[in-house]
BAFI-649209 format. One record per atom (N, C-alpha, C, CB): x, y, z; residue in three letters; atom name. Coordinates in pm, 1 decimal, padded with zeros to 6 digits. Glycine has a CB too. Example, Ala and Ser with C-alpha at 12.3 -4.5 7.8 and 13.67 -1.06 7.14 Angstrom:
<sites>
{site {01319.0 -00569.0 00780.0} ala N};
{site {01230.0 -00450.0 00780.0} ala CA};
{site {01320.0 -00330.0 00780.0} ala C};
{site {01130.8 -00447.3 00904.6} ala CB};
{site {01285.0 -00225.0 00708.0} ser N};
{site {01367.0 -00106.0 00714.0} ser CA};
{site {01290.0 00003.0 00787.0} ser C};
{site {01408.4 -00059.8 00572.5} ser CB};
</sites>
This chain:
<sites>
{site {-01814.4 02511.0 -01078.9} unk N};
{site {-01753.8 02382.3 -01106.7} unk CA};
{site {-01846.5 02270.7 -01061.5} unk C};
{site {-01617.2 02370.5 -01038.1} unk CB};
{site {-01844.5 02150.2 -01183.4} unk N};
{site {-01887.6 02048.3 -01099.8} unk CA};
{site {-01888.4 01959.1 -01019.7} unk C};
{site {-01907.5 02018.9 -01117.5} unk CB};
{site {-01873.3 01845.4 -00964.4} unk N};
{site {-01882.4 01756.5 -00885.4} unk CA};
{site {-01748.7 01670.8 -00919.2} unk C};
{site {-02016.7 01692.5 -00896.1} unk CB};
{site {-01802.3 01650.0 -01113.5} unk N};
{site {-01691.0 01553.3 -01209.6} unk CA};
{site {-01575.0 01675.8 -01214.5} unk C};
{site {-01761.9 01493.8 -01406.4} unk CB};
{site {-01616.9 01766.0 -01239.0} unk N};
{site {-01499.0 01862.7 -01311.7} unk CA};
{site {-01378.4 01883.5 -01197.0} unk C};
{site {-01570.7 02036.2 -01361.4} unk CB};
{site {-01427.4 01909.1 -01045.4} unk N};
{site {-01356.5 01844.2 -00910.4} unk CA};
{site {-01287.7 01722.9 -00919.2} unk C};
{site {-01452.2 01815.1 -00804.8} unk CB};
{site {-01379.8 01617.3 -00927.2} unk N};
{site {-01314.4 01465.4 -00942.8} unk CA};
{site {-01195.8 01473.4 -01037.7} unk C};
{site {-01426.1 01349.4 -01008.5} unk CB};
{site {-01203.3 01532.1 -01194.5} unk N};
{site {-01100.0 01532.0 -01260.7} unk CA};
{site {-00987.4 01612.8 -01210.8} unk C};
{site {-01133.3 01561.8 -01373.9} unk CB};
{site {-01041.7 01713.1 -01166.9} unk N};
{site {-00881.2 01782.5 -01124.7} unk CA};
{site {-00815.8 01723.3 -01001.2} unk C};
{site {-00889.9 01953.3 -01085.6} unk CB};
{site {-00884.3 01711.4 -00939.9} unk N};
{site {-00806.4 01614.2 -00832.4} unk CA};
{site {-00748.8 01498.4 -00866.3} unk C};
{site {-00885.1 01570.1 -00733.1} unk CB};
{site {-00794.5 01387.1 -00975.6} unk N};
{site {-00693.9 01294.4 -01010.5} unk CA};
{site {-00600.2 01323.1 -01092.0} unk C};
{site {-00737.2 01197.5 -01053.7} unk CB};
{site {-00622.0 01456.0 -01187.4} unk N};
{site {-00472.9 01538.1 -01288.2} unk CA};
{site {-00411.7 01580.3 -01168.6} unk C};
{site {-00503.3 01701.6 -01417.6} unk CB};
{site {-00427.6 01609.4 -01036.5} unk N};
{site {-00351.0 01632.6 -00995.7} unk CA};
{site {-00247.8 01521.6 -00879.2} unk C};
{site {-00405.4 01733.2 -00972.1} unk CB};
{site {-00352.3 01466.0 -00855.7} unk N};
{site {-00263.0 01306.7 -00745.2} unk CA};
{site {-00196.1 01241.4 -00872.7} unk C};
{site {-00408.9 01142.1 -00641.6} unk CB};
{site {-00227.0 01244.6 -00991.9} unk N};
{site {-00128.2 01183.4 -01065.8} unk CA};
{site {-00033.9 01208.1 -01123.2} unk C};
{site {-00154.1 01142.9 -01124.6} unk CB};
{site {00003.5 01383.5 -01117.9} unk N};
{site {00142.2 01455.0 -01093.6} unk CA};
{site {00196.6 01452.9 -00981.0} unk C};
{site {00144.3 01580.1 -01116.3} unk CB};
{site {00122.8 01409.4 -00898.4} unk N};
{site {00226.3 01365.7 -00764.3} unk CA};
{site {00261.8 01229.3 -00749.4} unk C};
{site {00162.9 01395.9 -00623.0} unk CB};
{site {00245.2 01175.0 -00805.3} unk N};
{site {00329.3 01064.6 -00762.9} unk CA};
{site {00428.1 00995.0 -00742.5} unk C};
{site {00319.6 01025.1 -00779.2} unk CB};
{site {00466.2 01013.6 -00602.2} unk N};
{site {00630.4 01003.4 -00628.7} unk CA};
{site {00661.8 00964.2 -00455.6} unk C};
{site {00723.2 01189.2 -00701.6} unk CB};
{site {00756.9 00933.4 -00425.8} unk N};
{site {00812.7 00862.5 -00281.0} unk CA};
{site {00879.4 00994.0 -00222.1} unk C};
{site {00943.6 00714.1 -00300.9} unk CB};
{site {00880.3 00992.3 -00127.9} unk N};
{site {00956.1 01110.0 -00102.2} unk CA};
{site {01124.0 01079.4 00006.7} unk C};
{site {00829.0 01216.3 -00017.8} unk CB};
{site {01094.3 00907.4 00049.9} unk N};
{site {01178.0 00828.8 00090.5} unk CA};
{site {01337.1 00866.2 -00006.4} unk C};
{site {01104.0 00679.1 00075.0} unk CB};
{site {01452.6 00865.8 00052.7} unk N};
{site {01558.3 00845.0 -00007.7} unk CA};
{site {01611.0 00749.7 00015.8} unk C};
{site {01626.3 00917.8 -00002.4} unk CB};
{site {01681.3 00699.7 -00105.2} unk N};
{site {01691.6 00521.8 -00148.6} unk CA};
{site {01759.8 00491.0 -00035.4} unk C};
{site {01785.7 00461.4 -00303.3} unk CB};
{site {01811.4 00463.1 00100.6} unk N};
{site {01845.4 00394.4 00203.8} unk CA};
{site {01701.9 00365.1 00237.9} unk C};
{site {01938.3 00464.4 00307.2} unk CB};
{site {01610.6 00452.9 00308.8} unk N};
{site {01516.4 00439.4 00357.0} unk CA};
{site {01421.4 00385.3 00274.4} unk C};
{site {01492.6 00533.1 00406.8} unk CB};
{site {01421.5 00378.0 00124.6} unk N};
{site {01322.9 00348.9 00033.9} unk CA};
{site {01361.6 00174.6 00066.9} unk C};
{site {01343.7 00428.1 -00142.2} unk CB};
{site {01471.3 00137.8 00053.8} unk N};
{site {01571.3 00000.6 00053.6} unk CA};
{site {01501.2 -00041.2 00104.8} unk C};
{site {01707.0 -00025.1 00106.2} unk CB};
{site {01523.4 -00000.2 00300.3} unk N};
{site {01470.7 -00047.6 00398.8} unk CA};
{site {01304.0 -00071.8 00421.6} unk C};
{site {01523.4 00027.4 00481.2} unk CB};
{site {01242.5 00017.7 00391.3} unk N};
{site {01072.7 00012.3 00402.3} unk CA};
{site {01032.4 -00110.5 00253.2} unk C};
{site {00985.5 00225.6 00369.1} unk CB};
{site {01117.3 -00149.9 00155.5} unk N};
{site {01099.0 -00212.5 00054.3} unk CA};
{site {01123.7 -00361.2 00138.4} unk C};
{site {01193.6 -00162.0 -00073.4} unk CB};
{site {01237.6 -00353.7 00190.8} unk N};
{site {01282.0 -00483.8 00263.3} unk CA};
{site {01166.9 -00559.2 00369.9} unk C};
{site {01418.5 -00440.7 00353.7} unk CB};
{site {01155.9 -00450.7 00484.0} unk N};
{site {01055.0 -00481.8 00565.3} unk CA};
{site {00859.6 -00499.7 00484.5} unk C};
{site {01080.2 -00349.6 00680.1} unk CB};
{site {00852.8 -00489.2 00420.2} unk N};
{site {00760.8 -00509.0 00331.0} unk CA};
{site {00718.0 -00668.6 00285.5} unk C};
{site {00809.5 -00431.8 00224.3} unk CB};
{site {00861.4 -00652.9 00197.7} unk N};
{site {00901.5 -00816.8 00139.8} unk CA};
{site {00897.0 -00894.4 00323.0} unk C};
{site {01127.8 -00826.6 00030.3} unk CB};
{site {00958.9 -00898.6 00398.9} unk N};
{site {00977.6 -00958.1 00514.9} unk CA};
{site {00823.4 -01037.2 00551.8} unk C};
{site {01030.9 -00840.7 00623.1} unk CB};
{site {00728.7 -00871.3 00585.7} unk N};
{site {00631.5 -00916.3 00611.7} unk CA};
{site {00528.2 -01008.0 00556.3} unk C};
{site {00603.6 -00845.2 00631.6} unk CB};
{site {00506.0 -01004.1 00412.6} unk N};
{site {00499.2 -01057.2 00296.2} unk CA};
{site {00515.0 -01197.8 00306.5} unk C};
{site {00585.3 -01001.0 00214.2} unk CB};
{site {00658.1 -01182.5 00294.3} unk N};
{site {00699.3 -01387.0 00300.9} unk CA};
{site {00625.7 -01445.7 00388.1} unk C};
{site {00864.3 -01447.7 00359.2} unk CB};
{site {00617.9 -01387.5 00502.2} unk N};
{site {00605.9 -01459.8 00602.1} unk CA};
{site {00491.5 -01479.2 00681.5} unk C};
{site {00683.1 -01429.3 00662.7} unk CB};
{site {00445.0 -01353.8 00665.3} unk N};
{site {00334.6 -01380.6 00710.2} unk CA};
{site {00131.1 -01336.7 00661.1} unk C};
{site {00385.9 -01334.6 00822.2} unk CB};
{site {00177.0 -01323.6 00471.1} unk N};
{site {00061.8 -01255.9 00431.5} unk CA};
{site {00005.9 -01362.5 00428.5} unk C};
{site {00052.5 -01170.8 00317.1} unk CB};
{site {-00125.9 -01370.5 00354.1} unk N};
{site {-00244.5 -01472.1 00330.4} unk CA};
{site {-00253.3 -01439.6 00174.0} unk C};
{site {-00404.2 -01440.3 00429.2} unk CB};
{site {-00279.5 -01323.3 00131.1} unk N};
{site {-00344.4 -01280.0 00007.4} unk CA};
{site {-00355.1 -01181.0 -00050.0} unk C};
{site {-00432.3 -01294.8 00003.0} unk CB};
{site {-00331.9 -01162.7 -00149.9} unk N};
{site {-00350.1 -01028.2 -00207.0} unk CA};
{site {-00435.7 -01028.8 -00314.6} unk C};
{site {-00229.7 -00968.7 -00248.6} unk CB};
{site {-00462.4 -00857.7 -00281.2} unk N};
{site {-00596.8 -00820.4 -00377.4} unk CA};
{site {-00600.4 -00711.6 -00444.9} unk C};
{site {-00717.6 -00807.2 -00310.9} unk CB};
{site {-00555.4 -00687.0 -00587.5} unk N};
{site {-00610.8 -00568.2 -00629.2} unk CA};
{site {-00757.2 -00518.6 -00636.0} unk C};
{site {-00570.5 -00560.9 -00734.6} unk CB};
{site {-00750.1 -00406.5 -00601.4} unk N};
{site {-00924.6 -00376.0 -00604.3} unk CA};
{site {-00914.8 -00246.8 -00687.8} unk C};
{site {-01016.3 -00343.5 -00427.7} unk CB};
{site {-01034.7 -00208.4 -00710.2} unk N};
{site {-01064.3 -00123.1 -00842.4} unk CA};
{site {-01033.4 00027.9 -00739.7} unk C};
{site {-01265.2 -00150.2 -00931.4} unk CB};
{site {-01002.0 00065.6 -00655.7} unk N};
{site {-00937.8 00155.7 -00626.5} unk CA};
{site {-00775.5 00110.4 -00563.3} unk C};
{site {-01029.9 00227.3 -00542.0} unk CB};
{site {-00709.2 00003.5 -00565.3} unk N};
{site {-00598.1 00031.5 -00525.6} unk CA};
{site {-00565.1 -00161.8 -00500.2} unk C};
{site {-00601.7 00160.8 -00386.2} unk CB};
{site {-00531.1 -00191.9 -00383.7} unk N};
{site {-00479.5 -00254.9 -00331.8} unk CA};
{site {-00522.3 -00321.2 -00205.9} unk C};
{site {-00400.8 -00204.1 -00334.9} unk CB};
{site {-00534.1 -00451.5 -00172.7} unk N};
{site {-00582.8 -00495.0 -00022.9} unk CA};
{site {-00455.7 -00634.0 00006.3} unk C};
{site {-00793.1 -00563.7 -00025.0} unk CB};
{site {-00431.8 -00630.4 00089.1} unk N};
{site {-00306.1 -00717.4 00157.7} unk CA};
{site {-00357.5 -00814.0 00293.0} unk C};
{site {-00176.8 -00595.0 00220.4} unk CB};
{site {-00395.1 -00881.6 00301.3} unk N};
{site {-00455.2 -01001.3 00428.0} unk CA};
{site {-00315.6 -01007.5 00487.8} unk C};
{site {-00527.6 -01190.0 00368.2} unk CB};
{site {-00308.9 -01013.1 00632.2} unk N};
{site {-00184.6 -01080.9 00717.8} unk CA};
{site {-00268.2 -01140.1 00804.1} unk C};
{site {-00064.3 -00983.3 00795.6} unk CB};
{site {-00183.4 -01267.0 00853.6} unk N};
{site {-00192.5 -01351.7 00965.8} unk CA};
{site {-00203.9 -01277.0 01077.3} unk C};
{site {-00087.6 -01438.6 00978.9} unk CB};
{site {-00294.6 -01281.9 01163.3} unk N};
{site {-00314.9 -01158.1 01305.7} unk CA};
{site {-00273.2 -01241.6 01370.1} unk C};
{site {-00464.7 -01084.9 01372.0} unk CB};
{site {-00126.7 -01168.7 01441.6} unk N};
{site {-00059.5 -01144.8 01570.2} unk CA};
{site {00011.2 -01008.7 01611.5} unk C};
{site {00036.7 -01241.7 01577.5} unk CB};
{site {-00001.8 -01008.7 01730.7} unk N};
{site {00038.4 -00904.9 01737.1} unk CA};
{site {00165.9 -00813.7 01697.0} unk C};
{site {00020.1 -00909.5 01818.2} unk CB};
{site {00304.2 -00880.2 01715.3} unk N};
{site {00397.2 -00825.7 01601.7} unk CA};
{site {00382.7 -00792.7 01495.8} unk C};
{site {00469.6 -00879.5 01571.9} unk CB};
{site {00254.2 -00911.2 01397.3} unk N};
{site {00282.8 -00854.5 01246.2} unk CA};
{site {00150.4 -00693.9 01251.2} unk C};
{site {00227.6 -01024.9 01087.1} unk CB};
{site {00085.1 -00749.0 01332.2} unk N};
{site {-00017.4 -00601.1 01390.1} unk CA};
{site {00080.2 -00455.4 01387.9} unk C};
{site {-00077.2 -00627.5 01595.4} unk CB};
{site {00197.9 -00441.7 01429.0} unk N};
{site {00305.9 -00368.4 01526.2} unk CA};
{site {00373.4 -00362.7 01388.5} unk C};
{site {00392.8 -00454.8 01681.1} unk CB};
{site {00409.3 -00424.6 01317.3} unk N};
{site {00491.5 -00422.6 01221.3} unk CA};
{site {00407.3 -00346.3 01103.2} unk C};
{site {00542.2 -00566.4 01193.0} unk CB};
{site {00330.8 -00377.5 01057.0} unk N};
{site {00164.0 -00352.0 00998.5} unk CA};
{site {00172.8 -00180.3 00965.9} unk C};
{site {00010.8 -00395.7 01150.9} unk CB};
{site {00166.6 -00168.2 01152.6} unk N};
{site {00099.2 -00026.6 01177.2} unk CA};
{site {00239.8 00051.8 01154.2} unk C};
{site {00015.2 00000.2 01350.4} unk CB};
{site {00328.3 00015.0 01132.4} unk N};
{site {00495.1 00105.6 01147.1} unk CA};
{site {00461.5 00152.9 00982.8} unk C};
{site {00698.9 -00025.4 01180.5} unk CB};
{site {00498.1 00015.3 00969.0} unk N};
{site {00484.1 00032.3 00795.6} unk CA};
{site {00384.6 00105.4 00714.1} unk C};
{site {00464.0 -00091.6 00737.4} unk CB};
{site {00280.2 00117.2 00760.6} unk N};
{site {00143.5 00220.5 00733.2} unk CA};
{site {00168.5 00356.6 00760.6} unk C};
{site {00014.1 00187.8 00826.3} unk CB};
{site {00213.2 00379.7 00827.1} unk N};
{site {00295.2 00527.3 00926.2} unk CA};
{site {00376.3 00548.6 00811.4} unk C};
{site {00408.9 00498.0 01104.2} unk CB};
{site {00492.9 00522.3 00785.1} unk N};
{site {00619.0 00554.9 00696.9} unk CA};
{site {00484.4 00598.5 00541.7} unk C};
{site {00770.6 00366.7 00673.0} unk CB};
{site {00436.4 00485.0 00520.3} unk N};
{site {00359.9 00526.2 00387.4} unk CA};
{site {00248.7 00663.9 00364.6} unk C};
{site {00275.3 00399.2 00358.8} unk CB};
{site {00221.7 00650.0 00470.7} unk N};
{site {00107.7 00765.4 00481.2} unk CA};
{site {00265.8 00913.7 00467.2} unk C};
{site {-00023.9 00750.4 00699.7} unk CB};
{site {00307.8 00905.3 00462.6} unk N};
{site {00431.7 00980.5 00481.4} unk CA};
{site {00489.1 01081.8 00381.4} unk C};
{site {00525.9 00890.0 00498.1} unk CB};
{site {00575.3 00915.9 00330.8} unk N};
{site {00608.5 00918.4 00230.4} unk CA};
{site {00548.7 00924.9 00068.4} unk C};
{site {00658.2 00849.9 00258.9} unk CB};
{site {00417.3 00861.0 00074.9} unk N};
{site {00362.3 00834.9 -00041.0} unk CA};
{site {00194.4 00890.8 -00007.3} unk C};
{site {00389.2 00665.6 -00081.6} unk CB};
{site {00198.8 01028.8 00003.6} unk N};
{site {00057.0 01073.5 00038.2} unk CA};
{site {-00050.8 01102.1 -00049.7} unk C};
{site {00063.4 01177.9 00101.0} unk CB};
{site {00003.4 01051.0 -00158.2} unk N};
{site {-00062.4 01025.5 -00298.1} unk CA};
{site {-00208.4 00917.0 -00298.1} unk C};
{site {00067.6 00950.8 -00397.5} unk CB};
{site {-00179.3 00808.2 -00212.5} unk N};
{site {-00249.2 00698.7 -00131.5} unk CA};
{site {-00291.9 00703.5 -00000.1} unk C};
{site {-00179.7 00600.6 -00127.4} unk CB};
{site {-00376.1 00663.0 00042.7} unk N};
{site {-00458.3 00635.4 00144.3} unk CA};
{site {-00460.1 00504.9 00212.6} unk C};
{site {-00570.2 00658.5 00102.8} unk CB};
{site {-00320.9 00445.2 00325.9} unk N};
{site {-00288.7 00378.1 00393.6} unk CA};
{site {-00384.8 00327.9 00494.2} unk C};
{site {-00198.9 00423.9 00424.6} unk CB};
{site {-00402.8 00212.8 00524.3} unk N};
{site {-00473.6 00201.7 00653.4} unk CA};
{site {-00446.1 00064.7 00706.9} unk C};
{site {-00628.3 00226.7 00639.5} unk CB};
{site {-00454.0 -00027.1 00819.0} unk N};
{site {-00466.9 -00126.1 00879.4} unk CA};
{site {-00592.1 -00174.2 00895.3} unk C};
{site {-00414.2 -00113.4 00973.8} unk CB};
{site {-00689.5 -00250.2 00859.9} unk N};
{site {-00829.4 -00234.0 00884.7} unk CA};
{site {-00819.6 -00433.4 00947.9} unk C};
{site {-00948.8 -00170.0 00703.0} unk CB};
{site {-00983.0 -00458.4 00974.6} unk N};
{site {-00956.5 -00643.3 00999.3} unk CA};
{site {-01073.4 -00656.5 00902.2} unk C};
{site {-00984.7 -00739.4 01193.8} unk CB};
{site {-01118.5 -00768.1 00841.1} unk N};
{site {-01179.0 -00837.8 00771.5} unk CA};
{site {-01257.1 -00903.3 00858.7} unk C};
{site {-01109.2 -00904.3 00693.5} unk CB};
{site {-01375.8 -00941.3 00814.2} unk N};
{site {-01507.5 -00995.7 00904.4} unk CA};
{site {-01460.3 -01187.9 00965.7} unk C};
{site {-01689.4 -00994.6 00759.8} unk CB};
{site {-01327.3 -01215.0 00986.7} unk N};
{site {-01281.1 -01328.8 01029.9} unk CA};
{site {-01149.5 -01283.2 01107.1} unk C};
{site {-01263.4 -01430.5 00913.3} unk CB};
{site {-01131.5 -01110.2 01111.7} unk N};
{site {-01079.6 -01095.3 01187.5} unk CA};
{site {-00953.6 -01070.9 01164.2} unk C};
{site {-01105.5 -01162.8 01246.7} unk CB};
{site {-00871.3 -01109.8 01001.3} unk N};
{site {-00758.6 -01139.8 00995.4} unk CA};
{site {-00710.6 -00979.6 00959.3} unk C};
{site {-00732.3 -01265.5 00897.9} unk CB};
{site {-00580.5 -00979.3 00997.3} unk N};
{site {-00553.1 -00781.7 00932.8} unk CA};
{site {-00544.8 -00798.7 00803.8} unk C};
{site {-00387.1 -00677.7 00978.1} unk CB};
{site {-00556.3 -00683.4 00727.0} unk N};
{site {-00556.3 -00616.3 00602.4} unk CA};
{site {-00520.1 -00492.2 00561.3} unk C};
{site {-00649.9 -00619.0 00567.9} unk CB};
{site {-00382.0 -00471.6 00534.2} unk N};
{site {-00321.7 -00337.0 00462.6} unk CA};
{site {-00462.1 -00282.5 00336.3} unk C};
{site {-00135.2 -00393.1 00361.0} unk CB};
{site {-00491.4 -00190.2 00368.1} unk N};
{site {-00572.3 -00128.0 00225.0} unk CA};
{site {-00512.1 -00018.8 00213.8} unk C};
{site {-00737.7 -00096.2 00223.0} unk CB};
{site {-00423.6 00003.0 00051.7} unk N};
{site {-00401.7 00080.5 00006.6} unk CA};
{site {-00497.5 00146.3 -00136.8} unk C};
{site {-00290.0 00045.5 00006.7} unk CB};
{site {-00557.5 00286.0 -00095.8} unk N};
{site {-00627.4 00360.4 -00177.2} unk CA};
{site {-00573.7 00439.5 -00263.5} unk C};
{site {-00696.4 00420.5 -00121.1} unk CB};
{site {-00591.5 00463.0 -00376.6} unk N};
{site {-00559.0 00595.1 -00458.8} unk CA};
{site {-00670.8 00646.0 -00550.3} unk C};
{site {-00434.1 00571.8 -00551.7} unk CB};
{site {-00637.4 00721.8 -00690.4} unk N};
{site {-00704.8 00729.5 -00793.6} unk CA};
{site {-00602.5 00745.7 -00884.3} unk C};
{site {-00804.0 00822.2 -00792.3} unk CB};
{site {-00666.7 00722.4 -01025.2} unk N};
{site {-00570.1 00747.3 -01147.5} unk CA};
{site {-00504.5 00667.9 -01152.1} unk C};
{site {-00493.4 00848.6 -01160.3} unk CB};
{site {-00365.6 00741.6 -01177.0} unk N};
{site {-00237.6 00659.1 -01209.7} unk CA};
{site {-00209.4 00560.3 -01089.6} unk C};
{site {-00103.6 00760.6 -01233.1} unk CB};
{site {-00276.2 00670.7 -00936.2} unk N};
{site {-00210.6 00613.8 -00864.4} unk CA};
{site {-00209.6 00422.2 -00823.2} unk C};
{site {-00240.3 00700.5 -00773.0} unk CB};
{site {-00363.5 00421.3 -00869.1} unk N};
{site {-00431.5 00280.2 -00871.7} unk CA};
{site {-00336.6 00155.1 -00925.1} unk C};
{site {-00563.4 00290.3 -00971.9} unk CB};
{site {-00246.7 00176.4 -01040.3} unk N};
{site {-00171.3 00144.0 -01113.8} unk CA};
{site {-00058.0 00166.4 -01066.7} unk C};
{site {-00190.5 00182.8 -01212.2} unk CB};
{site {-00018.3 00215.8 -00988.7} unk N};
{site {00099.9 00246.0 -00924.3} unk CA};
{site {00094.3 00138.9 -00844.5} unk C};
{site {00115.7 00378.1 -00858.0} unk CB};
{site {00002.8 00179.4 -00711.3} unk N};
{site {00010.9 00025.7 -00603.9} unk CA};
{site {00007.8 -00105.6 -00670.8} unk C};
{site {-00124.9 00008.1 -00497.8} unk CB};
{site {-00060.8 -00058.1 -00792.4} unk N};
{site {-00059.4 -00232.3 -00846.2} unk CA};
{site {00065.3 -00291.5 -00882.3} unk C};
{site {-00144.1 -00260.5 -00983.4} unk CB};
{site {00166.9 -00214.8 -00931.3} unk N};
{site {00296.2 -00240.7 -00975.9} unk CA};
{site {00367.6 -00247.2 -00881.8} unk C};
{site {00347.0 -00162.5 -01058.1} unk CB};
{site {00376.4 -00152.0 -00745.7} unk N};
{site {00413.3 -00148.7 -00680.7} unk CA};
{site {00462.6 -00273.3 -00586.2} unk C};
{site {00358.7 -00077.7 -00667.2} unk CB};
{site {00297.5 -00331.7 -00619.9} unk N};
{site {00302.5 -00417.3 -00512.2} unk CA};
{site {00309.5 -00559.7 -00543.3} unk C};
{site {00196.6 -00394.2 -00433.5} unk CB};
{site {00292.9 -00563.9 -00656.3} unk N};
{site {00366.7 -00687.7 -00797.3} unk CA};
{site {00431.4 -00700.2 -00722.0} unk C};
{site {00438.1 -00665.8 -00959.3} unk CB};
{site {00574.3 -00625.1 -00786.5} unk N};
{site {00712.7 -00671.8 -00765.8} unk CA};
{site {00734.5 -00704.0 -00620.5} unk C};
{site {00815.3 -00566.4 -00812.7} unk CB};
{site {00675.9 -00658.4 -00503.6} unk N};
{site {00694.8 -00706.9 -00384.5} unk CA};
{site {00609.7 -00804.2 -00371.8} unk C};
{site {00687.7 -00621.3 -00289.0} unk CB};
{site {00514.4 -00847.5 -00419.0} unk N};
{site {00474.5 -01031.7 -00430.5} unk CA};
{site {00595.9 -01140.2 -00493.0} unk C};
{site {00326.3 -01054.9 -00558.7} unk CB};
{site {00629.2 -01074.9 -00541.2} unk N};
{site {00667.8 -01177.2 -00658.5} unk CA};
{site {00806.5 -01196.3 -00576.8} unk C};
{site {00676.6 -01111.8 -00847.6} unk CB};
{site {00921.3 -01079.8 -00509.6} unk N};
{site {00976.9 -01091.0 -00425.3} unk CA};
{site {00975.8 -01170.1 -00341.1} unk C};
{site {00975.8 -01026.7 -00397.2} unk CB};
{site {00897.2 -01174.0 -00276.7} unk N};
{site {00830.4 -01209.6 -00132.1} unk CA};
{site {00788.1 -01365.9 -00117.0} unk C};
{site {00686.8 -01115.5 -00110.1} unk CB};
{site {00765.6 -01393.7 -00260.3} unk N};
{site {00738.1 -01554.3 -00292.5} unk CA};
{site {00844.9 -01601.4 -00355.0} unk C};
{site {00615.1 -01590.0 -00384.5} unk CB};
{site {00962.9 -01570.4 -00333.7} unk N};
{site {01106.0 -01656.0 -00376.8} unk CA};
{site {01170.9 -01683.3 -00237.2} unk C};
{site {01228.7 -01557.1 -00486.4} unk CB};
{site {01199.3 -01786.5 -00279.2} unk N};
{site {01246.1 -01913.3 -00073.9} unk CA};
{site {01388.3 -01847.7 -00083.1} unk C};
{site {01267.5 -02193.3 -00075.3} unk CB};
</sites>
C-alpha cells in the first residue's frame, strides 16, 4: 500500500464515523456552553483548510472553560482533533482538526454556533 492509498482509507473511513456520541441532554448542554463562551468572550473565527480555529479573550476562566469543553469533544467527537493552543499575542485558540467530510462538518458545525452566539 501506498502512502495516498493509506491517506484515502483513513478519510473513507473518519468520514463513516462521523457522528457525536453525546446524548441530546448532554449534546444540549455542551451546545449551550459553547454558544456561552462564544458570545462572550470569542474574538474570531476561522475556518482553515483542515478544520476550524476559534480566538478567545485569555483569562483564566474562559482558559478553564476552554479546556472542559475540549475534554468532552475529544470524547465525544473523536473523528476531530481538539486542542487549546495560544497564538503568537498570546490570545487562546480552540483548533479543531479533521479530514474529509469531517472538515465540513466543523464548518457547519460551528456556523450555526456563530450565528447563535451573535444574537443579543
Amino acid at each position: 500500500m501506498t502512502a495516498q492509498s493509506i491517506d484515502r482509507t483513513a478519510e473513507r473511513e473518519l468520514s463513516e464515523l462521523i457522528a457525536c456520541t453525546l446524548n441530546n441532554t448532554n449534546l444540549m448542554t455542551q451546545r449551550e456552553r459553547w454558544i456561552n463562551l462564544g458570545r462572550n468572550f470569542s474574538i474570531a473565527w476561522h475556518e482553515a483548510a483542515d478544520g476550524l480555529r476559534v480566538t478567545f479573550k485569555d483569562h483564566p476562566a474562559v482558559a478553564a472553560e476552554l479546556n472542559a469543553l475540549v475534554a468532552v469533544e475529544n470524547e465525544c467527537c473523536s473523528w476531530a482533533s481538539w486542542s487549546v493552543e495560544r497564538d503568537r499575542e498570546g490570545a487562546l485558540v480552540m483548533a479543531a482538526r479533521s479530514q474529509g467530510e469531517g472538515i465540513a462538518t466543523l464548518h457547519r458545525l460551528f456556523t450555526s454556533a456563530t450565528m447563535e452566539a451573535r444574537r443579543p
